[in-house]
C-alpha positions, 0 to 999 in steps of 0.5 A: 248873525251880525247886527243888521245896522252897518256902522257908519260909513267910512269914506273910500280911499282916494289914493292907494298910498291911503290902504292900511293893509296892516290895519285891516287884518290885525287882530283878525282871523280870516276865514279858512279855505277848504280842503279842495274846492271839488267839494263845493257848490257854487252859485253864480248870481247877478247882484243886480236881479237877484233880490232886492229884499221886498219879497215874502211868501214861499221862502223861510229866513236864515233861522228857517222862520217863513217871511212873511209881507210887512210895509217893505217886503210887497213883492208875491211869490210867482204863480204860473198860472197867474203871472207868466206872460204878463208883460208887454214883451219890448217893455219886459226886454228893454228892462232887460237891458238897464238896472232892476234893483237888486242889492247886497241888502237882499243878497244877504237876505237869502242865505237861508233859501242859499243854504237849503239849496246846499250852496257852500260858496256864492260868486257875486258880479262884480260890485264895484262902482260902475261909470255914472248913467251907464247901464252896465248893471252887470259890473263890468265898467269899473269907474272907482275899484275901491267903491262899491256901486251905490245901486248894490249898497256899500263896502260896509254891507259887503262885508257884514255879507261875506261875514254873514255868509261864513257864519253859515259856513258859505264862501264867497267869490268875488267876480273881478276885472283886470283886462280894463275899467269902464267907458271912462274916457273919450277918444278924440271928437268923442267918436269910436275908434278901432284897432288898427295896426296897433296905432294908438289914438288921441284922447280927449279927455275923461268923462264926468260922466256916461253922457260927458265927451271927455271934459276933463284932461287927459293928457296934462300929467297931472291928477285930478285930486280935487274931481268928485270921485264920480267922475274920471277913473279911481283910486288917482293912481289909474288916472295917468295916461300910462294906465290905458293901450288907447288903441280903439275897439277890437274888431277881429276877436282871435288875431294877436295882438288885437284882441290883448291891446284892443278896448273891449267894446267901449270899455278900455283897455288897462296896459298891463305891461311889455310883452313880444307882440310879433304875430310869429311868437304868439304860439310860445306862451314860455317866452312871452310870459319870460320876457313880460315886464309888469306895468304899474297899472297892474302894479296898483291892481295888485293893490287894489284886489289885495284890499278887498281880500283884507277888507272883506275876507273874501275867499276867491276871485273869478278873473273876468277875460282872460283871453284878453289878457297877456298871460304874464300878467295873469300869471304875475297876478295870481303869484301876487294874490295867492302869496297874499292870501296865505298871509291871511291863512287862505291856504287854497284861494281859488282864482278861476279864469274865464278863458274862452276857446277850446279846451286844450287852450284853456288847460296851457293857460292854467299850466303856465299861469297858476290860475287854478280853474277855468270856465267858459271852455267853448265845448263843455256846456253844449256837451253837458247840455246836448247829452241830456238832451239826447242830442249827442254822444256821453262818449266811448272810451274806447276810442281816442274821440273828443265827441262826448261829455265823458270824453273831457275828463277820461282823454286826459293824456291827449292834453298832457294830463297824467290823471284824468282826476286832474280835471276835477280840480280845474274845471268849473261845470255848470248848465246854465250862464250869463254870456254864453259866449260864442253862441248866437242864440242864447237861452236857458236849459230850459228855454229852447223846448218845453222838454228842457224843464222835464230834463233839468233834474238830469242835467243837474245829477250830471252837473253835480255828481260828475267831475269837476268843480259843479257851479248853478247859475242862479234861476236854474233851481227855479227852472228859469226858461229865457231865450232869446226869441228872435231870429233877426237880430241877436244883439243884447242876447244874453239880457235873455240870461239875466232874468230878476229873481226878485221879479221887478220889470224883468221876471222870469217867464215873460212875468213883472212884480212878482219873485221867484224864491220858491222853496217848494219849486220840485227842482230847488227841492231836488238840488237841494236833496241832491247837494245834501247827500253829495256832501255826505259821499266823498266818492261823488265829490273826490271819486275817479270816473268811468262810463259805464256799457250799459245793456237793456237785455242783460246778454254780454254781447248787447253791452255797449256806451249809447249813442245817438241815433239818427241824431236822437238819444232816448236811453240811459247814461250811467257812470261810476264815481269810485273813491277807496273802496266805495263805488257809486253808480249814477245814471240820468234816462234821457226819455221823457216818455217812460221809466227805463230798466237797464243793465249796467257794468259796474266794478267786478272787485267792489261789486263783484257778482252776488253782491248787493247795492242799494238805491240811495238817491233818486228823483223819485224818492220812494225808489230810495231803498230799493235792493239789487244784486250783481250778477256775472255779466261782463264781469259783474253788472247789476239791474238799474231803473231810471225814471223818465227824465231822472237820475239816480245813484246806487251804492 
């Protein structure tokens, strides 16, 4: 590991003219890209309630050696018993709503509990310094791009991190904002302004600070060189008027042109240059992409984020808001950032969009802007969700319906796809996030029903061994259960997604003081086997897939794809991952309330009748190892048993 004392601090550079790219990676080797990003694990967390690198007990340090308490580490392991439910419930969300203390510093104290888990990359929030007295813990509401928020540490602890994190052979993605900077300047009389017909306001100054009106100049020409670099908008490049729409908050969140020129709630929108803003051209992406001329604000992000892969070696970007976004700056962005990283030997840098909206919207993004995965597409979490849950069909690829989980990676030529493989390169799956855009209540997977935490062992076995890129959001391995429990007013819900896994003023489970770092928790033990032996298995990584007819009496004609009935679903799902000459068969039990033996199809060439395949995972471990023969039903079959609320895999 690298020294835990971070050289003195350099200061941050006031211009973009001040950025020696060249000095920053000669002599350097950069940290390769793999192979293919399917491959990987990710784990999403938020910097600000991961850790804060003062919890002991239950978790061991990156050479496997218990932590134990000291004059800095007073934060317990949680036990439910003791502590959930411990808090003052509006004291515990109004928490919610500001900064809790986590840190780069506590970050990079958990890459062994990361590594055990079987994480191979992390995604970080976003770290750069944030509007001062804002409470945008979340990193949303950039003030300097160059600067790392005090809150989370320095540049320099970022990147002792990242190095860190490479040692142990973990990538690191970086959450980055293009579509606009914090709540940096105010309109006139400092009061809201809103779109409207693309009009453009008055501005009456950049703020000192969240609570200033606007006290410095904005409009004179001129940069503001000698302001402390807490206030306005840095590096000075961004400090000319040229740099932002000013056409007030979007109001109506799907009309062209609103939602691109529009501020996004108070944080201001960055003008990214000229496009046909004709509400009758907004359908030919070809022509607006054609026809985009670049500004020089995102000129200078360029720059900008061309500096953290050089200083940091970072190995990806996630691309906050890119529905907010003309689509010929996202794709003029990604030429420039991944020409840029294969000269630092970065082969396959991953930009992966969050392009809300329905899926067809988010596969033409992709095609026509390079960007090279998306999340946040409207229909695949509640799919993912509701399937293990019983609540809605796997799919039945005998039909050209969309209504199923399944349905999103075997259709693929209704969206102009040639492989359905196609879809495991380019999208992003996860159970659990911190927006949930689109949903009015928001929750956990666990935190709708006490049922959730019984079902999460197969919501992962679907998350991690189906196509697609698999992501888990930080607290799912620990089953964290928040919800928003209100039912007459649901702003600030997604602070019910953010819980601190260091505990802090905001734990999980309505709990304070006390972390979450359980490396005994059953479902981290589960993930963790899980991700293991998913990198042993390229089939489950790299494999085509297939829903498979499943039958609970073995007759070739009670073989059929389950689906609900009367809106619930207590069966098995089983699917095939088959990759060259190995096929493996996976199956999660829907039932909570018994184990579940079934019939299921596999392929007749690589297991054909007579043939026998063995259980290789499973969560009930002591099932491992258990034989089976195929027999010659609906060309070949085999006699599977899930546990209640489980998943397994046959090979």
């Amino acid at each position: 590991m690298t020294n835990p004392d971070s050289p003195a601090l350099s200061p941050v550079e006031r211009s973009l003219a001040e950025i020696r790219l060249a000095e920053l990676t000669a002599a350097k080797t950069c940290y390769s890209s793999p192979a293919t990003w399917e491959d990987e694990v990710l784990y999403f967390l938020m910097l600000d309630r991961f850790s804060d690198c003062r919890e002991h007990g239950g978790f061991n340090d990156v050479s496997g050696a218990p932590v134990v308490a000291d004059g800095t580490r007073t934060t317990l392991l949680f036990r439910i018993e003791a502590d959930a439910n411990n808090a003052d419930w509006q004291q515990w969300f109004e928490a919610g709503r500001g900064w809790c203390g986590g840190t780069i510093a506590g970050m990079r104290d958990k890459l062994g509990y990361l590594k055990r888990l079987g994480v191979t990359a992390i995604w970080v929030s976003p770290v750069f310094r944030q509007v001062t007295g804002s409470d945008s813990y979340h990193g949303y509401g950039i003030q300097n791009f160059l600067d790392v928020d005090p809150h989370f540490g320095t540049r320099e602890e970022l990147r002792d991190f990242v190095a860190d994190a490479h040692q142990l052979g973990i990538r690191v993605i970086l959450d980055i904002i293009l579509n606009h900077a914090g709540d940096v300047f105010s309109y006139h009389d400092n009061q809201p302004y809103f779109y409207y017909q693309g009009w453009q306001w008055p501005v009456k100054g950049y703020r000192l600070n969240q609570g200033d009106a606007g006290s410095i100049p904005f409009s004179d020409g001129e940069a503001h060189l000698e302001i402390s670099m807490e206030a306005a908008i840095w590096p000075v490049e961004f400090q000319s008027e040229t740099t932002w729409t000013m056409k007030g908050e979007i109001r109506n969140w799907d009309v062209f042109p609103e939602y691109l020129q529009g501020d996004f709630c108070s944080l201001k929108d960055i003008d990214h240059g000229w496009a046909p803003d004709d509400p009758a051209e907004s359908w030919d992406l070809e022509k607006r992409i054609s026809l985009f001329r670049p500004s020089a604000a995102l000129d200078h992000l360029i720059k900008v984020y061309r500096f953290w892969m050089a200083y940091a070696d970072i190995d990806g970007f996630r691309l906050d808001t890119v529905k907010h976004m003309e689509p010929g700056a996202v794709r003029y962005f990604a030429s420039a950032i991944h020409e840029f990283a294969q000269t630092l030997g970065k082969e396959n840098f991953p930009i992966i969009g969050e392009i809300t909206g329905g899926r067809s919207y988010a596969m033409q993004i992709l095609d026509v802007t390079g960007l090279d995965a998306a999340l946040g597409i409207g229909d695949l979490p509640d799919k993912l969700e509701f399937l293990v849950k019983g609540w809605r069909s796997p799919g039945n690829p005998d039909t050209s319906e969309q209504e199923g989980y399944f349905d999103l990676f075997c259709n693929s030529l209704l969206d102009g796809k040639n492989s359905h493989q196609w879809y495991s390169k380019h999208i992003v799956t996860m159970i659990d996030d911190h927006d949930q855009v689109g949903e009015q209540r928001k929750y956990h997977f666990c935190g709708d029903s006490p049922e959730g935490r019984k079902l999460l062992k197969a919501a992962l076995g679907l998350n991690l061994a189906t196509e697609g890129i698999s992501c888990i959001y930080y607290g799912t391995e620990q089953a964290f259960n928040g919800a928003d429990p209100r039912s007459d007013d649901h702003s600030w819900g997604d602070v019910f997604l953010r819980e601190c896994m260091f505990g802090g003023p905001f734990g999980s489970l309505q709990s304070t003081g006390r972390h979450f770092f359980n490396e005994e928790h059953e479902v981290y033990r589960f993930a963790g086997r899980l991700a293991e032996f998913r990198k042993s298995e390229i089939a489950l990584r790299r494999g085509r897939q297939y829903l498979r007819k499943v039958s609970a009496t073995g007759s070739e004609d009670d073989f059929v794809y389950p689906q609900p009935v009367n809106g619930e679903m207590h069966w098995v799902v089983a699917w095939s991952r088959i990759f060259a000459e190995t096929e493996c068969l996976c199956a999660i039990n829907t039932s909570l309330e018994r184990e579940l033996t079934v019939w299921a199809v596999v392929d007749h060439q690589l297991n054909p009748p007579g043939k026998t395949m063995r259980c290789v995972f499973s969560s009930s471990p002591e099932q491992e190892g258990e034989e089976i023969k195929a027999g010659p039903v609906c060309g070949s079959a085999v006699k599977i048993t899930v546990p209640p609320g489980g998943f397994v895999i046959y090979r």
